[in-house]
KEKE-3310 file (N, C-alpha, C; in steps of 0.2 Angstrom, whole numbers, plus 5000, padded with zeros to 4 digits):
npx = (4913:4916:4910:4901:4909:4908:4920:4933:4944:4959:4969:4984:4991:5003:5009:5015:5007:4996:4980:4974:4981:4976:4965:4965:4970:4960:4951:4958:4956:4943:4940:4947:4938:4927:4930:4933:4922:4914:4906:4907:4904:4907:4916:4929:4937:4948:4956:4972:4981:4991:5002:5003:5015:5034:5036:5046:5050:5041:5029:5015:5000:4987:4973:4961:4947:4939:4925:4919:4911:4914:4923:4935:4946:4947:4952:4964:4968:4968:4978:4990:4989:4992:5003:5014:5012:5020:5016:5006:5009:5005:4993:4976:4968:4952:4940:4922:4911:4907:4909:4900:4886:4890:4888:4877:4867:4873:4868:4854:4852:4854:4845:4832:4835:4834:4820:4812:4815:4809:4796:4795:4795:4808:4823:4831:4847:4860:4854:4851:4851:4864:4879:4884:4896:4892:4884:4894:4902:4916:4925:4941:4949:4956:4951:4949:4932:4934)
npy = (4967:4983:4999:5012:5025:5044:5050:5060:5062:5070:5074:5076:5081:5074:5090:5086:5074:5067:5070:5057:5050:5054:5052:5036:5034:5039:5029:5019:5022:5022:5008:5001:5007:4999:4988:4986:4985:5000:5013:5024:5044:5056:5065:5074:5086:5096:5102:5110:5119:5131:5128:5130:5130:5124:5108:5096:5096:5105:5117:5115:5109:5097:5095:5084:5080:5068:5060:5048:5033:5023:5008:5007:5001:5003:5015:5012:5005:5016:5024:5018:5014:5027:5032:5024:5030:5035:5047:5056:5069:5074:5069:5068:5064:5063:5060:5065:5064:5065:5081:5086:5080:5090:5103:5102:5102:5116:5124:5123:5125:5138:5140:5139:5151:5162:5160:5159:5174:5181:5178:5186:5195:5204:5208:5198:5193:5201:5209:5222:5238:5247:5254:5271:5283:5292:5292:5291:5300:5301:5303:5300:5312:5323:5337:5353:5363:5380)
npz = (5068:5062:5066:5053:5049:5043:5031:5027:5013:5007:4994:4986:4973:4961:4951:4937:4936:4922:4917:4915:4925:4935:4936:4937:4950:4955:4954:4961:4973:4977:4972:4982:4991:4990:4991:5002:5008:5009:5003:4991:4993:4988:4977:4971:4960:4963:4954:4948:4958:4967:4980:4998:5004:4998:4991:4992:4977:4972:4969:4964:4964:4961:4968:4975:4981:4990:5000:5007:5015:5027:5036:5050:5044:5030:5031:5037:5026:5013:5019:5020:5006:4998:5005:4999:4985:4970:4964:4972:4984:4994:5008:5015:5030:5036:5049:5049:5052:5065:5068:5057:5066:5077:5069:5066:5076:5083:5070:5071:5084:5085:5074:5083:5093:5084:5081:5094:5096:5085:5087:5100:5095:5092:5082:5072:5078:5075:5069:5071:5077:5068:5075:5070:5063:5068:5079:5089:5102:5105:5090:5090:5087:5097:5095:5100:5097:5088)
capx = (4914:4918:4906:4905:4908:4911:4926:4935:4949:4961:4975:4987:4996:5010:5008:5018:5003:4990:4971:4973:4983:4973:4956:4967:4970:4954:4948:4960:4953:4936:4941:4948:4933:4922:4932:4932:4912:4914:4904:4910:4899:4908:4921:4929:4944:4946:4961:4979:4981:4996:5003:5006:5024:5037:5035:5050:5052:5035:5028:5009:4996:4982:4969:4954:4944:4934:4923:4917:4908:4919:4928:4942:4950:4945:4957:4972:4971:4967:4985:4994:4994:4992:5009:5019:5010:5022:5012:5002:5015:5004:4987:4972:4961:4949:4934:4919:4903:4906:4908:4894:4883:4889:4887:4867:4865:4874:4863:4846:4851:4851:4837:4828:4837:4831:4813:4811:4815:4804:4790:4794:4793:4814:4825:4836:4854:4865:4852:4849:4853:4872:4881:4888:4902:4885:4883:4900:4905:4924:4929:4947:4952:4953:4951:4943:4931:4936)
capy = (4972:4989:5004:5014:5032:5045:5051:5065:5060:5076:5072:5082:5073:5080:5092:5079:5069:5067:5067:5049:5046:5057:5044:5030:5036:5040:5020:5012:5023:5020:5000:5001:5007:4997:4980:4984:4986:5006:5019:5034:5049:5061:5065:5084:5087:5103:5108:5112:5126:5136:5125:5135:5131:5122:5104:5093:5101:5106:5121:5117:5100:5096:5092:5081:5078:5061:5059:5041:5028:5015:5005:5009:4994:5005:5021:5011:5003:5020:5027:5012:5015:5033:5033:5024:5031:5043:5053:5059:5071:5072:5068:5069:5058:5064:5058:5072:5063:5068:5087:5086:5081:5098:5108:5103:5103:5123:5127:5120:5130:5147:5142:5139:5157:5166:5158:5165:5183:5183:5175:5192:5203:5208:5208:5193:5193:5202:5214:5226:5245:5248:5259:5274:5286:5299:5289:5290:5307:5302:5301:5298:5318:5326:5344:5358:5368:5387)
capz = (5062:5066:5063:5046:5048:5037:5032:5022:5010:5002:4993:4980:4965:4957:4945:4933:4934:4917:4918:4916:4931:4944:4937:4938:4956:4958:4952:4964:4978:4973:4972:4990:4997:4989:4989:5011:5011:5008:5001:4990:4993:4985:4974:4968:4957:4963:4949:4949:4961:4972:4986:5003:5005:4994:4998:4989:4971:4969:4970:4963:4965:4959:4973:4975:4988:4991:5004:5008:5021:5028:5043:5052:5039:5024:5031:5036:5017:5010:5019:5018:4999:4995:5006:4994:4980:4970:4962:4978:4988:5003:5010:5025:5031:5042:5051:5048:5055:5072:5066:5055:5070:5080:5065:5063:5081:5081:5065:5075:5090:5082:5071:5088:5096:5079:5082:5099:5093:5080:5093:5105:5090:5092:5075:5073:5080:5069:5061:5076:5074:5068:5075:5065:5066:5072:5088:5093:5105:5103:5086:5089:5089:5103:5094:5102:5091:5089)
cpx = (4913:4912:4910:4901:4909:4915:4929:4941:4952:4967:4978:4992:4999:5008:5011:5013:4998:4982:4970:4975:4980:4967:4960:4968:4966:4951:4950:4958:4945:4935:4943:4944:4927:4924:4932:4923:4912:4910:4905:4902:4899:4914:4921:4936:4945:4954:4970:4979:4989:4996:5006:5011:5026:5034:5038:5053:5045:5031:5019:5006:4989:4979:4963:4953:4940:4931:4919:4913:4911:4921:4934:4948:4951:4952:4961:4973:4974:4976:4989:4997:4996:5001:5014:5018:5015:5020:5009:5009:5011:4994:4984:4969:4957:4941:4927:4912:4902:4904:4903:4889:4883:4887:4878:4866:4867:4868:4855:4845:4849:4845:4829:4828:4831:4822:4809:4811:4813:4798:4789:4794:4801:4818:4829:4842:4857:4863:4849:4851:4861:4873:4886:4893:4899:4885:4886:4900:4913:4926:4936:4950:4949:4956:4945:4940:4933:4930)
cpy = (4979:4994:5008:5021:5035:5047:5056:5063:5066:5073:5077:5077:5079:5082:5090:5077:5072:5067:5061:5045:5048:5052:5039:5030:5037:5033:5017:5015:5020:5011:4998:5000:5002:4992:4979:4985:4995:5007:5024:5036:5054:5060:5072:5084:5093:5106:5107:5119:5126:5130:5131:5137:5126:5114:5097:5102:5104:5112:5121:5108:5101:5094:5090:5079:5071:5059:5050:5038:5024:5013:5009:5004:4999:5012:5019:5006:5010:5025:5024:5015:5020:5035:5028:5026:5037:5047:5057:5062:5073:5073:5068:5066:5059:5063:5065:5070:5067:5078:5088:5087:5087:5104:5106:5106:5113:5126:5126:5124:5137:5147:5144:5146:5163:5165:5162:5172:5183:5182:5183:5199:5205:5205:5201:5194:5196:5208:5219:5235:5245:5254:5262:5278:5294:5297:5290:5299:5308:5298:5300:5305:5321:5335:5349:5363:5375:5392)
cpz = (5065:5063:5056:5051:5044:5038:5025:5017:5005:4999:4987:4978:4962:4953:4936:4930:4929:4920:4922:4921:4936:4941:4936:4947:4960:4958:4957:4972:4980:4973:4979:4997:4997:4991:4999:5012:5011:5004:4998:4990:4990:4982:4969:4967:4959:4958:4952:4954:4967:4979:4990:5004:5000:4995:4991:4984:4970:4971:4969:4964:4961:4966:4971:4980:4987:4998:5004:5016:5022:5034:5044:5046:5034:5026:5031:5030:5011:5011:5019:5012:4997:4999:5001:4987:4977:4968:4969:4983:4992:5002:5017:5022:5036:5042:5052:5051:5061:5072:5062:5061:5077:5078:5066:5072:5084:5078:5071:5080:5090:5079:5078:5092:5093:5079:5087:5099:5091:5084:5095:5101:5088:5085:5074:5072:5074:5067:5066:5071:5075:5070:5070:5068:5070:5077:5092:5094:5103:5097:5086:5088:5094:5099:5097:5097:5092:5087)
residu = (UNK:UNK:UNK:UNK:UNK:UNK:UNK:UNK:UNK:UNK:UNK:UNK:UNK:UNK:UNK:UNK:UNK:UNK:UNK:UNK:UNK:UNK:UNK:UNK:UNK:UNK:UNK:UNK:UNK:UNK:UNK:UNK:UNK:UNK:UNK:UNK:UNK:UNK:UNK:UNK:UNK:UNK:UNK:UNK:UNK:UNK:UNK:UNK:UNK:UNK:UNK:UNK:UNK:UNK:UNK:UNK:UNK:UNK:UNK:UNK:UNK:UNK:UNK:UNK:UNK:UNK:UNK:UNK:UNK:UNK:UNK:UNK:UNK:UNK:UNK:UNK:UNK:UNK:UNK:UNK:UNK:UNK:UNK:UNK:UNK:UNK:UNK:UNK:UNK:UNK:UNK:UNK:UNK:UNK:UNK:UNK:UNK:UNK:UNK:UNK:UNK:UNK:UNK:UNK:UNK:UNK:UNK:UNK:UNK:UNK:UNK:UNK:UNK:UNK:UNK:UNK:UNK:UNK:UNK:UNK:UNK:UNK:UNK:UNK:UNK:UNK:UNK:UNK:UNK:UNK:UNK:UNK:UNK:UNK:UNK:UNK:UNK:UNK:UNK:UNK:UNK:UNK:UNK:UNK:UNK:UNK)
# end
């Protein structure tokens, strides 16, 4: 059996579609993951919103996000169906553990950076003295005073 990682799942359903069909869509996702030994973790209707570009007839989606635990088995069900799904005019599948664990280990670094500077007394990255437009000799005209 293959390991359980996590994994992000975005999809967009026609603006066509009811309430009732994107939580019926949501159910049969939700049963997919569960029915392969899956996890949901999360779940975000994020609305009807402005698609980037055209994409068919459709000019707007509805998106929801699901985020879940599961096998390599559980993605290729997950795209399997949502590609013949009509309502869903396109979706991503993407693995996020790994970039999670970049991101803490980033965050822990700085925290450690920011630590050290506080230790030797100096201000934390970012918050030093800004320069103003008084510091600068050349403002950007070369006028001579008269």
């Amino acid at each position: 059996m293959s390991q359980k990682r996590l994994y992000e799942l975005i999809y967009i359903v026609s603006p066509d579609a009811t309430e009732q069909a994107i939580a019926e869509l949501h159910t049969q996702v939700d049963s997919i993951v569960t029915r392969l030994h899956g996890e949901m973790v999360k779940t975000e209707n994020w609305g009807r919103r402005r698609l980037a570009y055209r994409i068919g007839k459709h000019r707007e989606g509805t998106y929801v996000l699901e985020m879940f635990n599961g096998t390599g088995e559980v993605t290729k069900e997950l795209d399997r169906r949502l590609k013949v799904t009509d309502s869903v005019i396109r979706h991503l599948l993407v693995r996020i553990d790994e970039d999670l664990k970049v991101a803490e280990r980033d965050r822990a670094r700085r925290q450690a950076e920011a630590d050290q500077r506080a230790a030797k007394g100096l201000p934390p990255l970012g918050q030093g003295r800004r320069r103003t437009s008084d510091d600068s000799d050349d403002d950007g005209h070369d006028r001579a005073e008269v």
